[in-house]
N, C-alpha and C positions, 0 to 999 in steps of 0.2 A: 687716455683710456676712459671710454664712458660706461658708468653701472647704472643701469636700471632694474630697478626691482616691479616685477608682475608676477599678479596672482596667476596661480598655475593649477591647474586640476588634471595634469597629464600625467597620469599613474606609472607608467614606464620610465617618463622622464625622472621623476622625481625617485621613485626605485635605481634607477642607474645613478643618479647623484648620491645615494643614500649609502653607495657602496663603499667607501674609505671608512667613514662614520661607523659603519656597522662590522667593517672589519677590525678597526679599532678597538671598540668592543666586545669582539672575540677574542684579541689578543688579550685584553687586560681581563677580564674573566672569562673564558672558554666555558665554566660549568655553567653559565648564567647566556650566555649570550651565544644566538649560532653564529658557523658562519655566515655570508651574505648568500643569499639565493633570492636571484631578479624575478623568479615567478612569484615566489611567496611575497617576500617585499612589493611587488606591483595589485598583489592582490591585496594586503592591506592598506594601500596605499586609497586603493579603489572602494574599499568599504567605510573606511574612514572620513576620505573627501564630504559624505554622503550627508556629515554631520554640520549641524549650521552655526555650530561652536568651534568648528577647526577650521583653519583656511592654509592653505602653502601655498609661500610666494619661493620666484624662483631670482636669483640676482642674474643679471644678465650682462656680460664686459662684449661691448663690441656685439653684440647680437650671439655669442656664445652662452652658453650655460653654464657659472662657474659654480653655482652653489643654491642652497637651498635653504628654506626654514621650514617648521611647521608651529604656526599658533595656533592654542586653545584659548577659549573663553570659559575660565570655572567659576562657579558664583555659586559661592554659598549661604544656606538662610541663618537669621540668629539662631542662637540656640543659647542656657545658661550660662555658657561658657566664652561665645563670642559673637559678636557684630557679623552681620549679614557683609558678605565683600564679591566682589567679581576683581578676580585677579587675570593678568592677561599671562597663561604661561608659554615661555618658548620651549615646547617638548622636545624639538629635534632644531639644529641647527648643523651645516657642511658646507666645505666651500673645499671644492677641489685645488688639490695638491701644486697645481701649476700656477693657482690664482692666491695662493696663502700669500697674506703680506702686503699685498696690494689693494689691502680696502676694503674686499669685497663683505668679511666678517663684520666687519665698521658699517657697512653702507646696512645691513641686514638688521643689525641692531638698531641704528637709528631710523629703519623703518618700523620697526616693531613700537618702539617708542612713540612715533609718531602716529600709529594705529590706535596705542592704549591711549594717548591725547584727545585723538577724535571720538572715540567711542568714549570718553570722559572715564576712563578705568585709570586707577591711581596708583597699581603695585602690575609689577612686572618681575615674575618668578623664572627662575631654571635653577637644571642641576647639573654638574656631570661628573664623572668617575674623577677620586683625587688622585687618582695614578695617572691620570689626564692633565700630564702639569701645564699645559701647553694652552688647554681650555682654561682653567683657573685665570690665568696670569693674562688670557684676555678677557675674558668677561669681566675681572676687577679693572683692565683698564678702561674697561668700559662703564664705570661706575659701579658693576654689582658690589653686591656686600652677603658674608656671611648672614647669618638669620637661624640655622637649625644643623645640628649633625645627625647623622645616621649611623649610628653605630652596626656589627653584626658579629654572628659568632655561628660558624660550623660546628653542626654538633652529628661526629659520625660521618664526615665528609672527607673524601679524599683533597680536595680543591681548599685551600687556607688562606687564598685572596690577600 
């Protein structure tokens, strides 16, 4: 099985990969997250591309489409409080359902790592829901580390997360 990872700027594509990932995220908070819908998601897919701080690559098994990322560039200036930094974040990351397990999440991460090298950026951020035990327990096997929680509280909401 061969993965290659390519930059990809095909809005459709990367909308129809997006679609597990975002239903995922319906399921684990519905008040917060829609379902998937391939137009919407294709159109931000399309306006975002546009930005020369974001890029999506797409992993590719066998000249298939198994999965996707989406990297930022956030670089912030000093300020009293902290050090001027460009951190490189993975905002969205998916690998379809048929390809879980076989690399392809592996192969995406250590391209990302390898992008932050070359562009000489030293912190590589993400998040993802903790009810997402599934993402936790690979991104730590992928060296991430805790760094910040998010706490929340409904106030008046039918939804209790």
């Amino acid at each position: 099985m061969k993965i290659e990872i390519v930059r990809n700027k095909d809005a459709s594509l990367l909308a129809r990969l997006n679609h597990d990932v975002q239903e995922i995220h319906h399921d684990i908070e519905p008040s917060i997250f829609k379902p998937f819908d391939q137009e919407n998601v294709e159109a931000f897919f399309q306006k975002i591309l546009v930005n020369s701080s974001v890029e999506a690559y797409i992993a590719m098994v066998d000249e298939i489409p198994a999965g996707y990322m989406l990297l930022v560039e956030n670089t912030t200036t000093e300020n009293p409080f902290k050090y001027s930094s460009t951190i490189l974040h993975i905002d969205q990351i998916c690998v379809e359902s048929e390809f879980k397990g076989k690399g392809v999440g592996k192969a995406l991460v250590d391209y990302a790592k390898r992008y932050a090298m070359e562009k000489q950026i030293k912190r590589i951020e993400m998040n993802y829901w903790t009810q997402n035990h599934n993402s936790g327990e690979f991104f730590r096997s992928q060296g991430f580390k805790n760094f910040n929680e998010r706490l929340f509280i409904n106030i008046g909401g039918t939804h209790e997360g």
